[in-house]
N, C-alpha and C positions, 0 to 999 in steps of 0.2 A: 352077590354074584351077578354079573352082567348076562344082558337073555342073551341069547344064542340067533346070531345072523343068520338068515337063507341066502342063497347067493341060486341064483338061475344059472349059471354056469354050465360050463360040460362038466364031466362027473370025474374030468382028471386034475382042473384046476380047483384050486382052493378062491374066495373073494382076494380082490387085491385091496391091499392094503388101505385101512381109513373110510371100505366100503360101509355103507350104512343102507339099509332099505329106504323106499319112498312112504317117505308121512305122511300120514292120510288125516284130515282134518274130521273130526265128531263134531257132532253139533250135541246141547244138554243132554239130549234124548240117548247119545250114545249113536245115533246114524252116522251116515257119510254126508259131511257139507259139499260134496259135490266136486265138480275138477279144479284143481290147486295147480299155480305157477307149475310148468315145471311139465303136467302132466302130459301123457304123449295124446296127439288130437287124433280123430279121423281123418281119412283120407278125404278131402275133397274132388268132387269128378263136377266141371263146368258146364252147364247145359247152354247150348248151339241152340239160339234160334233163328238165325240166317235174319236177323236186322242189317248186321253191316257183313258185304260180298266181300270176301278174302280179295287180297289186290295183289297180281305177280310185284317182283320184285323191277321190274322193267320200267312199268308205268310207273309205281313207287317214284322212281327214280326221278321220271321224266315228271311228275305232277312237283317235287317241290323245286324250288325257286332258286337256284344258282347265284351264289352270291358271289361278289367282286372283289373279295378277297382270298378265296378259296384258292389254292395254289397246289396242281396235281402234285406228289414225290416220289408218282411212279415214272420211271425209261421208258422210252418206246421199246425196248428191248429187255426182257425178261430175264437174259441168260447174258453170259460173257464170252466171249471167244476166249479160244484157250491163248492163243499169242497175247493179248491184253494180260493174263492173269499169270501169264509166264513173266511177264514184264515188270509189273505188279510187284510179284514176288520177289524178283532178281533184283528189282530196286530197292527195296525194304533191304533184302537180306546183304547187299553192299553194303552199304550203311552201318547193319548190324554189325557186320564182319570187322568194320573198318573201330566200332564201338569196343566190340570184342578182345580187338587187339591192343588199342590201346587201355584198355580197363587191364588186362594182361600184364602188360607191360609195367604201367604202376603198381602193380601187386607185386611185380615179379622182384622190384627193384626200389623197392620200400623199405624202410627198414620195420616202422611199424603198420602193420598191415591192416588195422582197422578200417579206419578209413576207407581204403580201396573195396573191404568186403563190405561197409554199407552201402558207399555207392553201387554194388553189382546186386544187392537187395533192392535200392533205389530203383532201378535200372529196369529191375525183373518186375515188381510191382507196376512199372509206369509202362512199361510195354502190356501185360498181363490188362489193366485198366482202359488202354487205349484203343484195343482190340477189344474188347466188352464192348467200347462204347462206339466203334465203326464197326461192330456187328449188328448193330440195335436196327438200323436206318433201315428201313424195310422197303422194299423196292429199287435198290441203288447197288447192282450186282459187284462196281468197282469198289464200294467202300466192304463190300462181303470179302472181297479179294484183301484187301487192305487191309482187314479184321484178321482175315486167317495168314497173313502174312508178318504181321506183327504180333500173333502168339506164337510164332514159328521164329520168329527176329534172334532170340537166345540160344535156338540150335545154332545159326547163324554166327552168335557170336564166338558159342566155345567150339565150334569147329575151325574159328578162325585162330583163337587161341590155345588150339591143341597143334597149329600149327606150327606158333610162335613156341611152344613147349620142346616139340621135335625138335626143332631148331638149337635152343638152348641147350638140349639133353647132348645132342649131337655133339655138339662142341668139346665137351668132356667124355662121349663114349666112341671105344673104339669100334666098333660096328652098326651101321648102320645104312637104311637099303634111301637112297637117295638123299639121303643128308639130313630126311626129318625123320624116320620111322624107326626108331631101335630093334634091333632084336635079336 
């Protein structure tokens, strides 16, 4: 019969699975050889003897040597106006819209429609990728704009595509409140 595990646990769980206690090495005598891989250390606290003066981070700065190919990636400007990211957006999202419709349109008027649905997989993945990687650019407020406009490019699309849907539905339904919206 296998000995019976301790488990330091709280006293509502059981050990998880595959647990085993820590192995303690004997030496012939039957003692303990002492701390094994593995084992947890003390804390270490670092003793200050003021050899070397703490240096703000200013001087830091100013004491090492600027090198000549070092190239800032931050703007003079931190922040974006909103008309820039208005812009921004509305440009991305034409685009998308213009993507949208005709990604649409091929689906709509395919016979087999695979095809069309990988490309809007494609589509969604390359937009989704694009925006991760003009979000990354740290310092550069227009590609942040550019980031969150192209993970937004897809609303863009099927909104342009629910247009083109209206549209088609209309065509064969007798009511309908300006020609796209059925109801």
């Amino acid at each position: 019969m296998p000995e019976q595990q301790t488990y330091r646990g709280t006293h509502r769980h059981r050990a998880p699975l595959g647990w085993h206690p820590p192995r303690i090495a004997q030496d012939a005598n039957g003692q303990d050889s002492g701390p094994q891989v593995g084992d947890p250390t003390a804390p270490f606290t670092p003793t200050f003897t003021g050899e070397m003066p703490a240096v703000a981070d200013e001087a830091r700065d100013e004491a090492l040597p600027a090198s000549a190919d070092h190239t800032d990636t931050r703007s003079d400007e931190p922040y974006l106006k909103r008309w820039t990211f208005v812009f921004v957006v509305a440009a991305v999202w034409v685009v998308a819209a213009a993507v949208g419709l005709g990604l649409f349109y091929w689906w709509f008027h395919s016979i087999n429609k695979t095809p069309a649905v990988f490309i809007v997989l494609v589509y969604l993945v390359m937009c989704t990728v694009a925006a991760l990687i003009a979000a990354m650019f740290g310092g550069k407020p227009a590609l942040s704009a550019l980031g969150i406009a192209l993970l937004s490019a897809p609303f863009a699309s099927t909104a342009a595509a629910a247009v083109l849907y209206g549209l088609y539905f209309c065509d064969r339904a007798s009511r309908c409140l300006v020609g796209v919206i059925p109801y």
